[in-house]
Backbone bond lengths (Angstrom), bond angles and torsions (degrees), N, CA, C in turn:
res aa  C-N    CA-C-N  psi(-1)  N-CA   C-N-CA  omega(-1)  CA-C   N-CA-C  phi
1 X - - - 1.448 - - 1.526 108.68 -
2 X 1.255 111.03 138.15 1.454 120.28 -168.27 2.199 103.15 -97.79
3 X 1.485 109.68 119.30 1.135 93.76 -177.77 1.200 118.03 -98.85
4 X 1.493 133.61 -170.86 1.942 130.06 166.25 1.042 104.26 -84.52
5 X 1.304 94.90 140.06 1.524 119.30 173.63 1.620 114.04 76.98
6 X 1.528 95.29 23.15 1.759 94.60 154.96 1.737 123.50 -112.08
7 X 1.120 127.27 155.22 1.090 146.74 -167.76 2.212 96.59 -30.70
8 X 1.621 95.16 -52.82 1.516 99.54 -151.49 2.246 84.92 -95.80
9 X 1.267 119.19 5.32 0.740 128.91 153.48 1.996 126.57 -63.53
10 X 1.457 96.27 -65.76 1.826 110.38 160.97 1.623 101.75 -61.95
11 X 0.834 150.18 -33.98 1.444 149.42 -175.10 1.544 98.81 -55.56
12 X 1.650 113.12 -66.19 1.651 122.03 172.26 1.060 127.05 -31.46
13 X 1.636 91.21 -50.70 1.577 91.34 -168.49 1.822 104.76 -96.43
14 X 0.923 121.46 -4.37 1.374 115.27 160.95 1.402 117.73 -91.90
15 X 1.038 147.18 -16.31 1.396 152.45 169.49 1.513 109.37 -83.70
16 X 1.318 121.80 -43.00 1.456 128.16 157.06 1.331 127.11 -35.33
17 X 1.774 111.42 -52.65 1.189 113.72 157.59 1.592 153.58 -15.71
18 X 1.642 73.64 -87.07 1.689 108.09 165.15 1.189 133.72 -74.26
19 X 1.429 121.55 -12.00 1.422 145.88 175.79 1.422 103.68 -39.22
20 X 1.558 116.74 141.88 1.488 105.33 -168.60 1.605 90.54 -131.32
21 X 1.125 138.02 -169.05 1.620 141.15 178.98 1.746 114.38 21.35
22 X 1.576 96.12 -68.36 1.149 104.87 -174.87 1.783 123.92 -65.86
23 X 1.463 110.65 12.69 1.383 106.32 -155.01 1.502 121.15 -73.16
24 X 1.480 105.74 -23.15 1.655 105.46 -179.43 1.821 96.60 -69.45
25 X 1.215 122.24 -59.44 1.212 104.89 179.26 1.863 129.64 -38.39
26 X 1.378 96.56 -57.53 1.139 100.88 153.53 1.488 148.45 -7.16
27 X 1.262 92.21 -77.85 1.519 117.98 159.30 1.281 138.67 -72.06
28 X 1.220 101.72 -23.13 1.423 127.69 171.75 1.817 111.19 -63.24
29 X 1.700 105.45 -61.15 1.279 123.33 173.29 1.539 106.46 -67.85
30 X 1.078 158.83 -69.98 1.332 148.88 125.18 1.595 106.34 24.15
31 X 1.384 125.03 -69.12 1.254 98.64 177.93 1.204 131.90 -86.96
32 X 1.337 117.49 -1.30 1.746 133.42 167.21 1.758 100.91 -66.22
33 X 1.671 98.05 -26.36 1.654 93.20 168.04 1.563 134.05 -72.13
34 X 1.240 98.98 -38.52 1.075 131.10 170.13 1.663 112.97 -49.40
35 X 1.504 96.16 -71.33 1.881 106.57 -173.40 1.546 100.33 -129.71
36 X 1.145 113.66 82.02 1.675 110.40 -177.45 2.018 104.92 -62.09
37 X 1.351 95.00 150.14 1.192 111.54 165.41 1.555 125.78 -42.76
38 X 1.765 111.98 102.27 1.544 110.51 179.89 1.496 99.58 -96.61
39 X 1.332 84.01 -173.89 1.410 91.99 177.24 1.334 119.77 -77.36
40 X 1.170 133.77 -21.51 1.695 134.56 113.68 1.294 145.52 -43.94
41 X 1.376 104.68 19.93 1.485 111.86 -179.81 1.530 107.70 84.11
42 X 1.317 130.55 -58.54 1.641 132.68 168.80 1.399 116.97 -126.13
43 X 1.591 112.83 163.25 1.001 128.91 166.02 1.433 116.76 -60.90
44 X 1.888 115.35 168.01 1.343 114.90 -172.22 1.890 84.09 -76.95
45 X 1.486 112.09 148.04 1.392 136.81 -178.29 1.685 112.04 48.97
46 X 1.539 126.91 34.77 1.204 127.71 166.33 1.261 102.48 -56.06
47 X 1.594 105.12 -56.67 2.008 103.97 -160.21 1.413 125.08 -66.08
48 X 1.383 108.02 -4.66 1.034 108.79 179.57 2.215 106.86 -76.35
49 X 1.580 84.85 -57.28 1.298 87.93 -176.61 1.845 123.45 -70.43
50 X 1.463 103.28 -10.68 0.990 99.23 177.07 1.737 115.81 -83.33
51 X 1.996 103.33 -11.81 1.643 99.87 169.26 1.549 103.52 -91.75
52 X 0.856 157.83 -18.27 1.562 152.11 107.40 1.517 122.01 33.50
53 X 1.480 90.99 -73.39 1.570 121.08 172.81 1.448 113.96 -54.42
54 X 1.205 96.96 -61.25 1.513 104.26 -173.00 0.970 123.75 -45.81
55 X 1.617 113.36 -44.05 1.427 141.40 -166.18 2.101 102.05 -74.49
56 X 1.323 104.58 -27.03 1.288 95.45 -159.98 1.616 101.91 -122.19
57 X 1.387 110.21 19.04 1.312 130.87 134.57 1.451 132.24 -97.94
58 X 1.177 118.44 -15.21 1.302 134.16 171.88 1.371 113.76 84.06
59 X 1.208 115.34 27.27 1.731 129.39 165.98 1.869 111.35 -103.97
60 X 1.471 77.30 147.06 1.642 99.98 -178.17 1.945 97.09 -73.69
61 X 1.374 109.24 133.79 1.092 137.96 -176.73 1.891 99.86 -46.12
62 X 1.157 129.44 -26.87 1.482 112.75 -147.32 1.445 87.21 -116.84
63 X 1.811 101.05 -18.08 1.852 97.22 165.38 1.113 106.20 -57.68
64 X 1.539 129.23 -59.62 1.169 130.02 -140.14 1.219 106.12 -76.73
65 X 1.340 137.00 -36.21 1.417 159.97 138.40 1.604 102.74 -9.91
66 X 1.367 127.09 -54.22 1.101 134.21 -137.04 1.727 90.58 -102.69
67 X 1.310 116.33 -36.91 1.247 126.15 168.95 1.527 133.82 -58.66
68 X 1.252 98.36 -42.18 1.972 125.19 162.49 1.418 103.77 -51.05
69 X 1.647 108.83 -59.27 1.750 119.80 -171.05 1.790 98.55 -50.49
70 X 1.584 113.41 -62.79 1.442 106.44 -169.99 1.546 99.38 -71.73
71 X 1.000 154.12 -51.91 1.561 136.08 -171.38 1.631 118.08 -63.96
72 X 1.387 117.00 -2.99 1.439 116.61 160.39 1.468 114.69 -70.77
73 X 1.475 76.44 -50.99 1.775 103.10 -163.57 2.093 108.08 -49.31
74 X 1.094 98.71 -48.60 1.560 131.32 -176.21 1.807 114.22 -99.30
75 X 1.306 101.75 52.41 1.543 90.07 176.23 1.548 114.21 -44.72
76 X 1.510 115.56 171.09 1.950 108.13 -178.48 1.639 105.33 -79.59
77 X 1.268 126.23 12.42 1.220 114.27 -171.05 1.592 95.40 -101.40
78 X 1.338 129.65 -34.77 1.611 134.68 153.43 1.237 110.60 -97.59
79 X 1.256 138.16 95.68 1.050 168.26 152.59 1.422 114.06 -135.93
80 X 1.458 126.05 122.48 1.172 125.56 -167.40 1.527 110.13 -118.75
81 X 1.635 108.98 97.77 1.513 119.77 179.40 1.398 134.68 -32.57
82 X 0.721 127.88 -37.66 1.624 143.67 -173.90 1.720 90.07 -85.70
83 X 1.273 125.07 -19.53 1.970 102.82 -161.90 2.213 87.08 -107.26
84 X 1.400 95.11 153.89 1.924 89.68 -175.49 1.625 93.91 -73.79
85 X 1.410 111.28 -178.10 1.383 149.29 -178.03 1.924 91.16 -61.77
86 X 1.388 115.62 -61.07 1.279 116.96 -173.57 1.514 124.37 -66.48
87 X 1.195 119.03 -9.50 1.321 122.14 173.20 1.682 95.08 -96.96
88 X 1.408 143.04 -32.71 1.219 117.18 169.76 1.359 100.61 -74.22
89 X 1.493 149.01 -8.79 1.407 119.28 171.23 1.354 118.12 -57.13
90 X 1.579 97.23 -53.01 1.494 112.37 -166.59 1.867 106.62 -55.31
91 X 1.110 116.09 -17.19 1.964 130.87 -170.13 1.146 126.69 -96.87
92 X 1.592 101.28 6.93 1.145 125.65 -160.72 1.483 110.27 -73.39
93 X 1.546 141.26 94.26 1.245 132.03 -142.85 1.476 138.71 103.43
94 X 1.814 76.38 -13.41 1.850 87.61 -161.39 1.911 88.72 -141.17
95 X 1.484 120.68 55.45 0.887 99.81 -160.11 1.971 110.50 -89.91
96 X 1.163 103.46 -1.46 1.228 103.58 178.44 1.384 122.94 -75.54
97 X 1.400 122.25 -14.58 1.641 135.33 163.16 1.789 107.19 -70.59
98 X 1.229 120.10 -7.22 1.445 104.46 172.49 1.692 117.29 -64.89
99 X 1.314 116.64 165.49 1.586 124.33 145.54 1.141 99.43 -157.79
100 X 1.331 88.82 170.01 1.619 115.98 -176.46 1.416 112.70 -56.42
101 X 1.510 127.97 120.54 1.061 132.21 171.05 1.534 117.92 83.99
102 X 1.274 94.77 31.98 1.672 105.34 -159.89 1.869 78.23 -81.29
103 X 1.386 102.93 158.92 1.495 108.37 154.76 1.734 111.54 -103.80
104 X 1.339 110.20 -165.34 1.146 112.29 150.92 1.413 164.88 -89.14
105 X 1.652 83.45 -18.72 1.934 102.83 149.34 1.674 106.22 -60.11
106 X 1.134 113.92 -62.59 1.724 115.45 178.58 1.446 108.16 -36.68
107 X 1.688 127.56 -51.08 1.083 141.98 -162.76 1.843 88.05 -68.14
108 X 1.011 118.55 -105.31 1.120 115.89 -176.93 1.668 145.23 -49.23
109 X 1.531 97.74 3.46 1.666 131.25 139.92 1.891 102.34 -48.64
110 X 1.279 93.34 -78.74 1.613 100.68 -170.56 1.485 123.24 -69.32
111 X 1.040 115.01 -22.41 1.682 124.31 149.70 1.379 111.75 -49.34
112 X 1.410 119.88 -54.60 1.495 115.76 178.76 1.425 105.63 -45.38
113 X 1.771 109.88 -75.63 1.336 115.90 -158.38 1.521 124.62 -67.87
114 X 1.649 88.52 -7.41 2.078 97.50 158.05 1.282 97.12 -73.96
115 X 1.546 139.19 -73.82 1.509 128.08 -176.85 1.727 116.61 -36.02
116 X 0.878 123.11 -51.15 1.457 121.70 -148.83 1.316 86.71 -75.53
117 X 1.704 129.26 -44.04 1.916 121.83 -175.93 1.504 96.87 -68.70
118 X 1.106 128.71 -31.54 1.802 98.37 162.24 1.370 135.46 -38.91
């Protein structure tokens, strides 16, 4: 666990910043650094530091939250380059309906027609 006010701490939050394309991932993994995934979702005193973070990146807390959820969900080894950040949110669970270059009408096209064959 990465704490405030350490070296690889300022690293986060300065690379977080400036982060360009890649930044939800980014940030996302950053806070799995921060408060890795327990078996409750976080560690004892993640949330604190993970609203910390937020704050000193200049993101709303439930973003950053929301970012952790898809970069668990999507380690970088399945993550599929060509499709955006927002179509793996929406896949989140369902990751075998992705492809490459999917958008998010498509994404949530195929979400439907997974619900409705239930």
């Amino acid at each position: 666990m990465i704490e405030p006010g350490t070296p690889e701490w300022a690293e986060l939050v300065r690379v977080g910043i400036v982060r360009d394309g890649q930044r939800n991932w980014f940030l996302g993994e950053a806070a799995l650094k921060i408060a890795p995934m327990g078996e409750d979702g976080v560690n004892p005193g993640g949330y604190e530091n993970l609203r910390r973070y937020a704050e000193e990146t200049g993101l709303e807390y439930n973003t950053l939250l929301a970012y952790r959820q898809v970069a668990y969900a999507w380690p970088a080894n399945t993550r599929v380059l060509a499709t955006c950040w927002k179509v793996h949110q929406q896949l989140v669970g369902h990751q075998e309906l992705i492809r490459e270059g999917m958008t998010v009408s498509e994404a949530a096209a195929a979400l439907g027609q997974r619900n409705v064959g239930r």
